[in-house]
C-alpha atoms as a printed R data frame, in Angstrom:
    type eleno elety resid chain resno       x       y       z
1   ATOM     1    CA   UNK     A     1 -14.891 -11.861  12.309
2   ATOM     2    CA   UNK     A     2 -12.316 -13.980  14.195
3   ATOM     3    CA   UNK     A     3 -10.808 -15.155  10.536
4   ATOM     4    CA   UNK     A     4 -10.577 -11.659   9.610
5   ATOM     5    CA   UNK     A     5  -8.615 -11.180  12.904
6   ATOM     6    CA   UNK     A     6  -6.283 -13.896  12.941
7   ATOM     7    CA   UNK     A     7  -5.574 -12.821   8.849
8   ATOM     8    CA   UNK     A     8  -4.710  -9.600   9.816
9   ATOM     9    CA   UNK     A     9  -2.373 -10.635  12.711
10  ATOM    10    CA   UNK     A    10  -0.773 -12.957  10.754
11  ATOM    11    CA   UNK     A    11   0.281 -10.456   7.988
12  ATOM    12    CA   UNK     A    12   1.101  -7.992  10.427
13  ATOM    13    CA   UNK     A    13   3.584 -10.451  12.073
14  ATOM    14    CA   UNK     A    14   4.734 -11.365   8.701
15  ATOM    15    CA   UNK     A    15   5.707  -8.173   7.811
16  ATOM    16    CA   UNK     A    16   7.132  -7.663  10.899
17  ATOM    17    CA   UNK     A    17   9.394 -10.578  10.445
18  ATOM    18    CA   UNK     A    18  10.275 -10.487   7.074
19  ATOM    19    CA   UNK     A    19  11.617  -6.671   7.148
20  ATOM    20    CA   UNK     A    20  13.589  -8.247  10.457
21  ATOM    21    CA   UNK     A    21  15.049 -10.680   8.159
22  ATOM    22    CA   UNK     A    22  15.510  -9.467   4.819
23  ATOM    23    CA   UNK     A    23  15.775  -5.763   5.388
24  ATOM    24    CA   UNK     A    24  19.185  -4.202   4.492
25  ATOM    25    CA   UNK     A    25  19.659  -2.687   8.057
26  ATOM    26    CA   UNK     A    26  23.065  -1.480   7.334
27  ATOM    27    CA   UNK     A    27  21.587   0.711   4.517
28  ATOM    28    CA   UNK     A    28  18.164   1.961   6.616
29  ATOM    29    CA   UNK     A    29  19.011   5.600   6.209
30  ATOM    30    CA   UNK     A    30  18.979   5.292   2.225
31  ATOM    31    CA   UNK     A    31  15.660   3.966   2.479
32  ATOM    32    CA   UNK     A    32  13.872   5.700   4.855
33  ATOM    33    CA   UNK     A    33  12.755   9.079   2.928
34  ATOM    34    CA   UNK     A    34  10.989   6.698   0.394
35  ATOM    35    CA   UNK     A    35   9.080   4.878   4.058
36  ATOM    36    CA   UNK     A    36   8.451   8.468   4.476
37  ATOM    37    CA   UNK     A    37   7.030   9.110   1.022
38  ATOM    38    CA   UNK     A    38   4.560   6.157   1.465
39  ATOM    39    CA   UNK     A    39   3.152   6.706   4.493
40  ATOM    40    CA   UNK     A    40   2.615  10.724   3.910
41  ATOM    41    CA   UNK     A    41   1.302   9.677   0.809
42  ATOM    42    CA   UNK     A    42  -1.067   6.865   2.528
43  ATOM    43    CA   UNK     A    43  -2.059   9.010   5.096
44  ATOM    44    CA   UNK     A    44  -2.968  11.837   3.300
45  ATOM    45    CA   UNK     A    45  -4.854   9.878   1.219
46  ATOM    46    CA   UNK     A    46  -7.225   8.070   3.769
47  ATOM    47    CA   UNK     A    47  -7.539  11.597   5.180
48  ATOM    48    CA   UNK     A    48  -8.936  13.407   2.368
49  ATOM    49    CA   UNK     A    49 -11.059  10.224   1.382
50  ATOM    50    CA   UNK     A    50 -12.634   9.688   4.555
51  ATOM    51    CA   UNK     A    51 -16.050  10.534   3.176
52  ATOM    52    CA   UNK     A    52 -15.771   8.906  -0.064
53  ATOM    53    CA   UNK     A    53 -13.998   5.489   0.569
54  ATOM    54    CA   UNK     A    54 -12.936   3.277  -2.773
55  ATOM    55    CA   UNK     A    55 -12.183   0.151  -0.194
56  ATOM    56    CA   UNK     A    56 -13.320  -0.416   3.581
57  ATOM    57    CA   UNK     A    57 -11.672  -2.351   5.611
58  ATOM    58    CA   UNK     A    58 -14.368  -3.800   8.001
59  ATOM    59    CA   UNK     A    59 -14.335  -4.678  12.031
60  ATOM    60    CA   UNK     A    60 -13.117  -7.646  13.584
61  ATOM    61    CA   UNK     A    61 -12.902  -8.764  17.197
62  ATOM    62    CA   UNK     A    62 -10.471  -6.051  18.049
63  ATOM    63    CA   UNK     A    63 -10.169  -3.371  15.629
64  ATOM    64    CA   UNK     A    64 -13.723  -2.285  15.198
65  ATOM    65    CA   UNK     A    65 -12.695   1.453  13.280
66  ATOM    66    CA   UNK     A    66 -10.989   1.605   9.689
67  ATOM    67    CA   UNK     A    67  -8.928   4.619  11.135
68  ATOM    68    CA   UNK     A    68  -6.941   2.051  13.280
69  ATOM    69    CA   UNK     A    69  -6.157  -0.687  10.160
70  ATOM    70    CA   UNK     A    70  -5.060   2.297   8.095
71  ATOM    71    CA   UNK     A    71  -3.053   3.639  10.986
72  ATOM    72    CA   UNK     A    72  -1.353  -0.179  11.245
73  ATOM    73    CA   UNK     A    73  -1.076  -0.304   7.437
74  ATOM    74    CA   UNK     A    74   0.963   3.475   7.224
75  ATOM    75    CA   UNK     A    75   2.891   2.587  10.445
76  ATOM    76    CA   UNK     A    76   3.944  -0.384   9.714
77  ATOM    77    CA   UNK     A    77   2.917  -2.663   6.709
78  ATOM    78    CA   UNK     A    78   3.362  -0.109   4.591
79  ATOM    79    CA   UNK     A    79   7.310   0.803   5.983
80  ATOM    80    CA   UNK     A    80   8.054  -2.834   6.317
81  ATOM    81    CA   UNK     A    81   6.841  -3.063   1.969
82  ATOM    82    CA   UNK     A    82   9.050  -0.349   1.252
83  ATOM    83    CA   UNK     A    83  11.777  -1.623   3.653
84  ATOM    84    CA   UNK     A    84  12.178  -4.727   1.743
85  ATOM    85    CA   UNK     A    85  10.965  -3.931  -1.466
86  ATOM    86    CA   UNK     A    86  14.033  -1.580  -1.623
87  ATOM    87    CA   UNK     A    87  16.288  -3.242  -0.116
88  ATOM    88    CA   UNK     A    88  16.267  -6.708  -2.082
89  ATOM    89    CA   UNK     A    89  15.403  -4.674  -5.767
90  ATOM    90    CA   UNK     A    90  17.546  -6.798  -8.344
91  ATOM    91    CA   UNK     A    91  20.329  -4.089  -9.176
92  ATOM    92    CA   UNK     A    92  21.145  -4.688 -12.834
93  ATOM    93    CA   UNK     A    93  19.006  -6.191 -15.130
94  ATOM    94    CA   UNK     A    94  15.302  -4.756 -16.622
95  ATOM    95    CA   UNK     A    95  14.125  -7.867 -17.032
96  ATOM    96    CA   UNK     A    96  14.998  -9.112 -13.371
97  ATOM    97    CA   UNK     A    97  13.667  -5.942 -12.444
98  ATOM    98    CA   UNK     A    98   9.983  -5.727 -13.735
99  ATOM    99    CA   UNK     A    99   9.765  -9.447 -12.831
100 ATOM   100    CA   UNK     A   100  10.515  -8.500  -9.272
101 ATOM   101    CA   UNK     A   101   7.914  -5.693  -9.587
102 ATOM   102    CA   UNK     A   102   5.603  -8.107 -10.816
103 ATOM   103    CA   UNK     A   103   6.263 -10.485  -8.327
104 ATOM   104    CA   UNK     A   104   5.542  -7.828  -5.610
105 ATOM   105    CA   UNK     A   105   1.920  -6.879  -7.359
106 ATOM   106    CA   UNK     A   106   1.147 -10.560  -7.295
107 ATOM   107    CA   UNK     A   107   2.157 -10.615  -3.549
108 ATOM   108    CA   UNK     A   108  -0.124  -7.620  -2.615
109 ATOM   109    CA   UNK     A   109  -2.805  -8.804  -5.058
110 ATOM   110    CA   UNK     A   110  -3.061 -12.175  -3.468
111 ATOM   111    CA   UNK     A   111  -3.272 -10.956  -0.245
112 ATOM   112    CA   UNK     A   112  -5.976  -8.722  -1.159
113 ATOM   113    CA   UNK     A   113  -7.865 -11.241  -2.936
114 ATOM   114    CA   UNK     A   114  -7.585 -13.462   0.673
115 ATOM   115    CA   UNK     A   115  -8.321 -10.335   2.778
116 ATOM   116    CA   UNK     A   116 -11.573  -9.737   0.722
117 ATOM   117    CA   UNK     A   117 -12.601 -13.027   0.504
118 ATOM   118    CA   UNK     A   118 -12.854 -13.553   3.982
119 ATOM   119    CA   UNK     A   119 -14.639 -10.379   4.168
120 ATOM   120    CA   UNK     A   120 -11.987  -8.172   5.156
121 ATOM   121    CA   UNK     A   121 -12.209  -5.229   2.816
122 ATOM   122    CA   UNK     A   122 -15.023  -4.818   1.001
123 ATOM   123    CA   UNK     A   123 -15.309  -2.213  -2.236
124 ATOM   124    CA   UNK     A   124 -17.278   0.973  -3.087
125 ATOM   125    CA   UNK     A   125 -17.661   3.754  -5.414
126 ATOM   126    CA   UNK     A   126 -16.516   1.646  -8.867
127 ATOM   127    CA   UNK     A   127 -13.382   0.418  -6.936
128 ATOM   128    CA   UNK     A   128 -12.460  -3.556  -6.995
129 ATOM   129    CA   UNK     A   129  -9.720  -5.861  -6.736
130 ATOM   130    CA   UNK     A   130  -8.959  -5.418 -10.236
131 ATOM   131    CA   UNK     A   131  -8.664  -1.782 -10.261
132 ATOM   132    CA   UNK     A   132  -6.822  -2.613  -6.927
133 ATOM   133    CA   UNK     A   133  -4.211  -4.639  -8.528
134 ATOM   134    CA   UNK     A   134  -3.563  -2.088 -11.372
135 ATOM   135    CA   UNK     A   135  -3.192   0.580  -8.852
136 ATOM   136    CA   UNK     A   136  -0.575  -2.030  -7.116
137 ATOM   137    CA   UNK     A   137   1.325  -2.001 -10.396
138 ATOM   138    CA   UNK     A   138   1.424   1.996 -10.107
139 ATOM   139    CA   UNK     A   139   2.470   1.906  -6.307
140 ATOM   140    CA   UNK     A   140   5.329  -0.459  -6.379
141 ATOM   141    CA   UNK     A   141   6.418   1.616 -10.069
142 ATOM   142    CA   UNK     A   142   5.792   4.826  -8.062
143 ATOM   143    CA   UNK     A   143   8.324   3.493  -5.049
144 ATOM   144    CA   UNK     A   144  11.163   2.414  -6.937
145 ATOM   145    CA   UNK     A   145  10.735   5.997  -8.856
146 ATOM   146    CA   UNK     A   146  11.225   7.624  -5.363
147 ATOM   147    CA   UNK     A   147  13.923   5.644  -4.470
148 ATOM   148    CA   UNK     A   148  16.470   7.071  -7.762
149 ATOM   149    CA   UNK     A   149  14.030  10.582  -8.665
150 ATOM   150    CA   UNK     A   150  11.760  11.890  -5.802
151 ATOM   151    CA   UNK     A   151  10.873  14.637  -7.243
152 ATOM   152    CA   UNK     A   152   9.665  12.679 -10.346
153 ATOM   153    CA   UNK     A   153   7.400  10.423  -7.648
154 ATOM   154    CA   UNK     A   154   5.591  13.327  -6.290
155 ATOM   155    CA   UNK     A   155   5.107  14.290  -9.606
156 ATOM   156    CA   UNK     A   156   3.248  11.464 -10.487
157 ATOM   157    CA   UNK     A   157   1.500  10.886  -7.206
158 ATOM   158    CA   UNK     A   158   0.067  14.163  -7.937
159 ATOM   159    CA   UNK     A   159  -1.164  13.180 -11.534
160 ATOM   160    CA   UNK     A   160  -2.277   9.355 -10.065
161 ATOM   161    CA   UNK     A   161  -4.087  11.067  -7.119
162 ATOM   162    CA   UNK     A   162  -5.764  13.534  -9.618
163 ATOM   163    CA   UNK     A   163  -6.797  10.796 -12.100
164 ATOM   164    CA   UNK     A   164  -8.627   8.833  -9.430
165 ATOM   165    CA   UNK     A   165 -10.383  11.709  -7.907
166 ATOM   166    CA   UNK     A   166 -12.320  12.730 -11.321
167 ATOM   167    CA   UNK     A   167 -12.725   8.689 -12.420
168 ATOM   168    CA   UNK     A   168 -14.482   7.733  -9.343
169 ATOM   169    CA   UNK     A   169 -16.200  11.055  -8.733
170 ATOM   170    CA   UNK     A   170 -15.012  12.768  -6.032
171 ATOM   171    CA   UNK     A   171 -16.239  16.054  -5.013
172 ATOM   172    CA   UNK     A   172 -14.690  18.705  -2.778
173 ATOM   173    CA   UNK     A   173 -17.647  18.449  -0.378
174 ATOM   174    CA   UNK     A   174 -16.783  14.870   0.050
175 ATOM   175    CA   UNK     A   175 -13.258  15.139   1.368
176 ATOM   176    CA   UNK     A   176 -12.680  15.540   4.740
């Protein structure tokens, strides 16, 4: 439990200091309805899951509730993401583009991989890290949409959201 602490302290502060470093402050305000997007969209998604979980993040020394790590994730590693996804996204060229997608999926992958490894987050319901780094390929695609077409994003949100609730089996009695 204490690795799984320390992990998750470490990341936080990473995040922390990263979006201090290499987050286009000058330029916040452009950015900010997509932070917005993310965390209404994470929220509302760990809400109406509650009862049928895909991934769980388990207790360490401090945080002993899921509600808490998903409240740190939408509050701030999940602004922080955006913040500097965004704000460092190659202007120009495709090709520099989907490689910096790609190298963002990797990032998030990897640390998933540690996080569950160490016993972190643990899977249910058909969900795993694979499935988990797909989905990463759809989130980071789904935030740079945002960013130029919102309307588009929500769009596809709504179609993403809707595909995972009838692969893995939701029911309406199951959501909170």
């Amino acid at each position: 439990m204490l690795d799984i602490l320390i992990f998750r302290i470490v990341l936080l502060l990473a995040f922390i200091i990263i979006a201090y470093f290499l987050g286009d402050w000058n330029n916040l305000e452009k950015y900010y309805p997509t932070i917005l997007f993310v965390m209404v969209v994470n929220v509302t998604a760990s809400f109406l899951t509650y009862h049928h979980t895909l991934w769980n993040f388990n207790p360490d020394y401090l945080v002993k509730t899921y509600t808490i790590i998903e409240l740190l994730n939408s509050y701030i590693v999940l602004p922080c993401t955006v913040f500097v996804f965004l704000s460092n996204f190659p202007p120009f060229s495709n090709i520099l583009q989907y490689t910096y997608i790609g190298l963002w999926i990797i990032i998030y992958s990897t640390i998933e991989l540690l996080d569950s490894m160490i016993g972190g987050i643990s899977y249910q319901h058909g969900w795993s890290w694979q499935i988990s780094t797909l989905f990463d390929c759809a989130i980071f695609s789904i935030i740079r949409i945002h960013y130029i077409r919102p309307v588009w994003a929500w769009g596809i949100t709504f179609l993403l959201g809707a595909a995972i609730v009838t692969i893995f089996n939701f029911s309406s009695a199951e959501m909170k």
